[in-house]
DRENPA-3360 file (N, C-alpha, C; in nm, 2 decimals, always signed):
BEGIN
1 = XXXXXXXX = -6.63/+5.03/+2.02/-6.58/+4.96/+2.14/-6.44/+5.00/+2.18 ~ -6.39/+5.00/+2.27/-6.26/+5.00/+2.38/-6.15/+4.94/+2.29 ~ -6.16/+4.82/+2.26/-6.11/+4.73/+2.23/-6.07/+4.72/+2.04 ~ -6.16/+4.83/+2.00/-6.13/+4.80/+1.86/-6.21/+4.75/+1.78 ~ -6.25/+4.63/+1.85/-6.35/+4.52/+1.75/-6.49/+4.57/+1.72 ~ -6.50/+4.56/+1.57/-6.66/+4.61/+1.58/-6.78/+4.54/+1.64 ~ -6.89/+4.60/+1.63/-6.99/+4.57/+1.73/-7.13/+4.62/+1.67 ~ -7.21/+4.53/+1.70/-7.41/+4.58/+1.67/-7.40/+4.73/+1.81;
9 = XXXXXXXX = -7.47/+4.78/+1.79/-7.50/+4.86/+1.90/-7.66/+4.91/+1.90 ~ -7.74/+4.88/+2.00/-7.87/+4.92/+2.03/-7.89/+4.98/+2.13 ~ -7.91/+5.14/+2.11/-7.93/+5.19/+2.23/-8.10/+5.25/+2.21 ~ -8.16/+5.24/+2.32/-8.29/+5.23/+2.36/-8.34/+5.33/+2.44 ~ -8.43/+5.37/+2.47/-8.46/+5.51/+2.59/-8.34/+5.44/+2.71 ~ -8.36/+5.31/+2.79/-8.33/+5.28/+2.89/-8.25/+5.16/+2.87 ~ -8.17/+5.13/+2.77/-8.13/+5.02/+2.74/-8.02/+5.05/+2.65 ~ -7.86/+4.97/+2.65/-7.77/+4.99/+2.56/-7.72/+4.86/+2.60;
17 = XXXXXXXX = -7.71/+4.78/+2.41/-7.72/+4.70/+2.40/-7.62/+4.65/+2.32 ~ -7.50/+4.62/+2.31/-7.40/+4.56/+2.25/-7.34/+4.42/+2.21 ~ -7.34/+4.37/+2.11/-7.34/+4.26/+2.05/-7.22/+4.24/+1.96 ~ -7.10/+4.14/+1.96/-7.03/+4.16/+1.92/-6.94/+3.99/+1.88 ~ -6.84/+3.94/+1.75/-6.78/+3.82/+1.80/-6.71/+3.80/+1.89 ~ -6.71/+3.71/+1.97/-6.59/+3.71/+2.05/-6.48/+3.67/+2.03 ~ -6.46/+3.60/+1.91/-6.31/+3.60/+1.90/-6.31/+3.73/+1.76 ~ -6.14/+3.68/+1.69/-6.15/+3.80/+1.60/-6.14/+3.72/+1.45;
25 = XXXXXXXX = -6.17/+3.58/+1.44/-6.20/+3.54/+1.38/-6.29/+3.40/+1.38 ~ -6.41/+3.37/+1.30/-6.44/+3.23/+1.34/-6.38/+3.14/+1.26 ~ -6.36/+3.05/+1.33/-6.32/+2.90/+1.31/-6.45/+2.78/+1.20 ~ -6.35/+2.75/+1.10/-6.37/+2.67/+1.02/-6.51/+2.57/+1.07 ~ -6.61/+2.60/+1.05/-6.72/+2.45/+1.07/-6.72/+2.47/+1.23 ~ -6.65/+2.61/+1.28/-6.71/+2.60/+1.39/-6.81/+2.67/+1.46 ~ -6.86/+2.64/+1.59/-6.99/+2.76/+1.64/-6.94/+2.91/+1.66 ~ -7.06/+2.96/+1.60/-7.03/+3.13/+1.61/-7.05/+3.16/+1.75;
33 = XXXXXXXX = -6.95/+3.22/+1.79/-7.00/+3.27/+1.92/-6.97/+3.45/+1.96 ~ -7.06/+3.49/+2.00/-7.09/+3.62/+2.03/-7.11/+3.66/+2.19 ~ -7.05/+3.79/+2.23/-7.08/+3.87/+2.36/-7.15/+3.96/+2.34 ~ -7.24/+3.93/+2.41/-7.38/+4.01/+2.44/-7.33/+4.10/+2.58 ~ -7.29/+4.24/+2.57/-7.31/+4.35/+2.66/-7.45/+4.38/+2.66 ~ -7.51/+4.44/+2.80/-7.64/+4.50/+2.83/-7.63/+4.59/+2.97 ~ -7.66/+4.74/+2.89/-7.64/+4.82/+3.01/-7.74/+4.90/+2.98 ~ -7.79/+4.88/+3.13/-7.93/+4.95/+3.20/-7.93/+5.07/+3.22;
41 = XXXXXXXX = -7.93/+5.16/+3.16/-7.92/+5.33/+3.17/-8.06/+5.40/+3.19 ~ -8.14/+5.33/+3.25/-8.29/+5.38/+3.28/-8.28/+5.38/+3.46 ~ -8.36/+5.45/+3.53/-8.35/+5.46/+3.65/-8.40/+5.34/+3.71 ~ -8.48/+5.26/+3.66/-8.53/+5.11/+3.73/-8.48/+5.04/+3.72 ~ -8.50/+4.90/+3.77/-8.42/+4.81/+3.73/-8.47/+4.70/+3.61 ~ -8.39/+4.61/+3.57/-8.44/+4.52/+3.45/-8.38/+4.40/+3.48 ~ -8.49/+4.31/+3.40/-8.43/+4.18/+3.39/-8.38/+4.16/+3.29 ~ -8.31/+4.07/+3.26/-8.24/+4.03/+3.17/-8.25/+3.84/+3.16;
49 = XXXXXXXX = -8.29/+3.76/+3.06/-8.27/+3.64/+3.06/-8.21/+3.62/+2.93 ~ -8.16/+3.51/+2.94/-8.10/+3.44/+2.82/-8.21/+3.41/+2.78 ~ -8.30/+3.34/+2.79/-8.42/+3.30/+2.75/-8.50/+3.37/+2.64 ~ -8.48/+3.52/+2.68/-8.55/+3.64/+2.55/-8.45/+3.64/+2.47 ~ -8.33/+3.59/+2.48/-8.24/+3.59/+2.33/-8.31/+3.57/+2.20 ~ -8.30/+3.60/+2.10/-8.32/+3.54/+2.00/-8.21/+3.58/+1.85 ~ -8.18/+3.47/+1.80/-8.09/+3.52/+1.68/-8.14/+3.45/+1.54 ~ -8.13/+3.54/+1.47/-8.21/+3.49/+1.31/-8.08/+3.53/+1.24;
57 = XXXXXXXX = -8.07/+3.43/+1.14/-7.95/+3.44/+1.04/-8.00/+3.49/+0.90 ~ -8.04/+3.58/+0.82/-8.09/+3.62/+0.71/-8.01/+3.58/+0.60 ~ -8.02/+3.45/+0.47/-7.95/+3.44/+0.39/-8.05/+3.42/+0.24 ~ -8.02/+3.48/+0.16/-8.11/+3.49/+0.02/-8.21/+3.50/+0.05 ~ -8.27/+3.63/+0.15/-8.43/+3.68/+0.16/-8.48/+3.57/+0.27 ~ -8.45/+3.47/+0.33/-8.51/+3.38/+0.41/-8.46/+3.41/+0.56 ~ -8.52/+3.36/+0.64/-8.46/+3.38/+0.76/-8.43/+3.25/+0.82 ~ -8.33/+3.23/+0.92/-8.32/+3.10/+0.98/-8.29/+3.12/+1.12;
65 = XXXXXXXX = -8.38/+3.05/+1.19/-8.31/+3.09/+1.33/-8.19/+3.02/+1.42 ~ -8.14/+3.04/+1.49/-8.01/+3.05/+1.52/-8.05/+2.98/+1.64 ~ -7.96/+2.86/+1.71/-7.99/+2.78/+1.84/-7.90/+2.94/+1.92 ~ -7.98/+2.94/+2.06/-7.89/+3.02/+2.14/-7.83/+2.88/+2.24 ~ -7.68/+2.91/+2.25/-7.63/+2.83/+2.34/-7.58/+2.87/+2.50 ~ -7.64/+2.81/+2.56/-7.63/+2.91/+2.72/-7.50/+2.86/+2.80 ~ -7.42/+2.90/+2.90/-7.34/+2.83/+2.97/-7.36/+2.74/+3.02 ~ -7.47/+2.71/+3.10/-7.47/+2.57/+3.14/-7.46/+2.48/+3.00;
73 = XXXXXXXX = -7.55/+2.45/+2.89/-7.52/+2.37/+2.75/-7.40/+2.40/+2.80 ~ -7.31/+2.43/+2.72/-7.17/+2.45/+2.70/-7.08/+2.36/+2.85 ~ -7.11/+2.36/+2.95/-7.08/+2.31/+3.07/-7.10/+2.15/+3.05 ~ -7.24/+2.12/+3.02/-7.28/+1.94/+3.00/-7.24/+1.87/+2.87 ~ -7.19/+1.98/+2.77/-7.13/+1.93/+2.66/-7.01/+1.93/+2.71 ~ -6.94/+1.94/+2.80/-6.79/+1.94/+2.80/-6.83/+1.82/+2.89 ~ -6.89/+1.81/+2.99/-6.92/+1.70/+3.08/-6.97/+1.56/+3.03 ~ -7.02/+1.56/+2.93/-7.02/+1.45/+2.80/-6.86/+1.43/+2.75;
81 = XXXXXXXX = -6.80/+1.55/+2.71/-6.72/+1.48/+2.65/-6.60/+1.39/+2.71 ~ -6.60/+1.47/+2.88/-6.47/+1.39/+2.93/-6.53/+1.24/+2.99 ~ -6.65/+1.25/+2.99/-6.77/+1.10/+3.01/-6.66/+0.99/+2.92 ~ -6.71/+1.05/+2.80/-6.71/+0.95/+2.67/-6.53/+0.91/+2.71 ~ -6.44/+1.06/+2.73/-6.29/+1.00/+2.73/-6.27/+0.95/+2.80 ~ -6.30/+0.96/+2.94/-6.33/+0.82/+3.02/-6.37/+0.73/+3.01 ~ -6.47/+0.66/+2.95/-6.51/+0.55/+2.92/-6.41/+0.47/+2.77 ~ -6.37/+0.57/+2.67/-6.31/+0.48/+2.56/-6.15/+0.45/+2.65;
89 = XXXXXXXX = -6.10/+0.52/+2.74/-5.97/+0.54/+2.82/-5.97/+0.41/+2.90 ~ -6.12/+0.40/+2.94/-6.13/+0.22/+3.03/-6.13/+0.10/+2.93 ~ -6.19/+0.15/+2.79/-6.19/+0.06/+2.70/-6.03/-0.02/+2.65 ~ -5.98/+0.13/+2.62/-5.83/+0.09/+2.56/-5.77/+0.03/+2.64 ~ -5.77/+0.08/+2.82/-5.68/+0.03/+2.93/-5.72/-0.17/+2.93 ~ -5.90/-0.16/+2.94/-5.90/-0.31/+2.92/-5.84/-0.40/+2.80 ~ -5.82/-0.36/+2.71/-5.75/-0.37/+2.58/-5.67/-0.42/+2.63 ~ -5.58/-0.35/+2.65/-5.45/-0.32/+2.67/-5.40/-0.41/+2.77;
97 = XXXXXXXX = -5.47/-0.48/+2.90/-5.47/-0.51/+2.99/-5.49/-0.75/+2.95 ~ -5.60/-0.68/+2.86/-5.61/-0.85/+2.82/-5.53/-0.88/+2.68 ~ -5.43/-0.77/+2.62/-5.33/-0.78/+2.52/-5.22/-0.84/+2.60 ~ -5.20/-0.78/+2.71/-5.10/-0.80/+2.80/-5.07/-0.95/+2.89 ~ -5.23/-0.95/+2.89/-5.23/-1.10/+2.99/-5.18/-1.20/+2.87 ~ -5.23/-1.17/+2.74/-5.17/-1.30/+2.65/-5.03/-1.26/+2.57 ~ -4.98/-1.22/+2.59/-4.82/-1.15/+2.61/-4.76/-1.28/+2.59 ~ -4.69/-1.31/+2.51/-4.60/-1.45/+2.49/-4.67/-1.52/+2.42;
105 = XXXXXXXX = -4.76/-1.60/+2.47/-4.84/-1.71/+2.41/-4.85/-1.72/+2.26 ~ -4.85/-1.81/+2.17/-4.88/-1.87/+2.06/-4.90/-1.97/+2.01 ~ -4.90/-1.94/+1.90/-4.93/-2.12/+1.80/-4.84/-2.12/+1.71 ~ -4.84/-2.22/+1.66/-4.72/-2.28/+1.57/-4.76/-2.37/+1.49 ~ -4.75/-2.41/+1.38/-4.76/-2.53/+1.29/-4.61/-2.56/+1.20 ~ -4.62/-2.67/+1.22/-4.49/-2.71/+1.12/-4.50/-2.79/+1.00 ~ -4.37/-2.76/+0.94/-4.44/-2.87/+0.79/-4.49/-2.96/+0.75 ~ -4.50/-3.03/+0.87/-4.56/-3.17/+0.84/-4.68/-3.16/+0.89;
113 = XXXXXXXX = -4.76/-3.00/+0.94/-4.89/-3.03/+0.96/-4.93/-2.99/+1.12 ~ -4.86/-3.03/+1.21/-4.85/-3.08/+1.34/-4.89/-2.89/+1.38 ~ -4.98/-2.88/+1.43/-5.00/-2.76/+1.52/-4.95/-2.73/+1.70 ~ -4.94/-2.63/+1.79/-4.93/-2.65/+1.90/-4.90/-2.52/+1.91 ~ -4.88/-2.49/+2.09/-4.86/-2.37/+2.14/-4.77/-2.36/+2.24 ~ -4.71/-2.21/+2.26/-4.61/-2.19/+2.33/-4.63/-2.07/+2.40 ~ -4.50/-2.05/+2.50/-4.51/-1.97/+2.61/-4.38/-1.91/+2.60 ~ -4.35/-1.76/+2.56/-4.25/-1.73/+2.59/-4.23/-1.63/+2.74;
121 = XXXXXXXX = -4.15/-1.64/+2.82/-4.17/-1.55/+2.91/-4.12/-1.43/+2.89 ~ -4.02/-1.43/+2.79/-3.91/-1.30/+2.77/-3.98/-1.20/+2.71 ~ -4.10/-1.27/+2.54/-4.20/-1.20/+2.48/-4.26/-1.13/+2.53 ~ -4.27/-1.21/+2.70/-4.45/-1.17/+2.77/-4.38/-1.04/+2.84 ~ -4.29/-1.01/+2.91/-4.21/-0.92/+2.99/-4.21/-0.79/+2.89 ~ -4.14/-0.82/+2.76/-4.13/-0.72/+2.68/-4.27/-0.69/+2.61 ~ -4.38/-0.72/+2.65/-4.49/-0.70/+2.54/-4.54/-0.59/+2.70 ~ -4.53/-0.65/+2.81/-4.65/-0.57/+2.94/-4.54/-0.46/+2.97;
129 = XXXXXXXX = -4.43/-0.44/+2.93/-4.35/-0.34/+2.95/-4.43/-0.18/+2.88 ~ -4.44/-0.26/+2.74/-4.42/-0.13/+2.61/-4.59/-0.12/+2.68 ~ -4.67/-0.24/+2.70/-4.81/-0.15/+2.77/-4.82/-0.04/+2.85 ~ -4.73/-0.05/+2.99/-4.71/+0.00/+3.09/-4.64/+0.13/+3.01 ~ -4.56/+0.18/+2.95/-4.50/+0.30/+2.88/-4.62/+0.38/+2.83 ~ -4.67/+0.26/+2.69/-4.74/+0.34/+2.68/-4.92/+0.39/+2.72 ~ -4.96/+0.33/+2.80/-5.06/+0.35/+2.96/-4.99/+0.47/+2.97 ~ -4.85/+0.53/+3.03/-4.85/+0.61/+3.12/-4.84/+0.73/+2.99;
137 = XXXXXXXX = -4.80/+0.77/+2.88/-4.79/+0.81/+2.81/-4.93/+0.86/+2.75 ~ -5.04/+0.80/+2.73/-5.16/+0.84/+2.73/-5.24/+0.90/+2.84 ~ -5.20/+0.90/+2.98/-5.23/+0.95/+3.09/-5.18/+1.11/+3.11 ~ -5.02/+1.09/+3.05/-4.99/+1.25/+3.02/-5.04/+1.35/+2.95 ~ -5.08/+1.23/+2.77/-5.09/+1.35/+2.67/-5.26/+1.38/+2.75 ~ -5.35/+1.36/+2.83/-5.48/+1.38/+2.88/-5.47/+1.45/+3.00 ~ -5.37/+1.46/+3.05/-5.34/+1.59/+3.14/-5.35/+1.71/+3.10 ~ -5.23/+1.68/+2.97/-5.21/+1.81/+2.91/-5.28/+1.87/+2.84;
145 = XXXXXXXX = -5.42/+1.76/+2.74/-5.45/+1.80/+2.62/-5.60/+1.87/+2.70 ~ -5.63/+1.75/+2.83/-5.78/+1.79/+2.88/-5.82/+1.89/+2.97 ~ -5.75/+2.02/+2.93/-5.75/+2.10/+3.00/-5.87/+2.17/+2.94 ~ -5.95/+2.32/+3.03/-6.09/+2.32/+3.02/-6.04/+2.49/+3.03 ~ -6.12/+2.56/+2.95/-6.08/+2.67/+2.93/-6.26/+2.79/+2.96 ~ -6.29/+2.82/+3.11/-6.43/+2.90/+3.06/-6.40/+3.08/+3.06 ~ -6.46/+3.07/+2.94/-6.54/+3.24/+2.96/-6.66/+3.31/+2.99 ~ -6.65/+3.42/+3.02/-6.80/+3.47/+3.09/-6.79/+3.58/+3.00;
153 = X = -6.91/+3.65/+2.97/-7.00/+3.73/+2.88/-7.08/+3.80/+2.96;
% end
């Protein structure tokens, strides 16, 4: 290849077929992922589907076959995941929101037994404060962190 990186290569009467990692190393427990080149060097035309993919992993004489994962997958899995961060993000905010409404309040018992409750307003100011910081603080690091990165093959 151009680039250096080794590669499968299948070339066919009308077909040249290149298979390669796409990064230059894989990641720990993570998915393999490969670029599939396909160049039509016959005078007709061809189809091509993701669908005729197929990948087998051969390990101690057995074979296993390999999920192919197509772009769209890869699209609804991301669209799941910012679902889920949205939803736990309303969860915390509600948290956070009915931590805030009881902001001051307490109980007390004294030594002789006697229970009761109180209202500080200064507590309650400084507790919906540090919420409010940190609300906006988690809204940044999810700017920054939830950023979406695609490649094409």
């Amino acid at each position: 290849m151009r680039d250096g990186r080794p590669a499968l290569v299948s070339r066919q009467k009308n077909s040249l077929v290149l298979v390669r990692p796409a990064a230059r190393q894989l990641q720990a427990n993570g998915r393999p992922v490969f670029v599939v080149g396909i160049n039509n060097i016959g005078k007709q035309p061809t189809d091509f589907r993701v669908g005729q993919v197929e990948a087998v992993q051969h390990v101690g004489g057995s074979d296993f076959a390999m999920q192919i994962v197509t772009f769209e997958m890869l699209q609804q899995e991301e669209k799941n995941r910012q679902v889920a961060r949205a939803v736990l993000a309303g969860v915390a905010g509600a948290a956070n929101a009915y931590s805030a409404s009881q902001a001051g309040h307490g109980t007390y018992t004294t030594p002789s037994g006697r229970t009761g409750t109180f209202y500080s307003p200064t507590a309650a100011v400084i507790a919906q404060n540090n919420g409010r910081h940190s609300e906006r603080g988690d809204v940044r690091r999810g700017r920054r962190n939830g950023t979406t990165q695609h490649g094409h093959a």
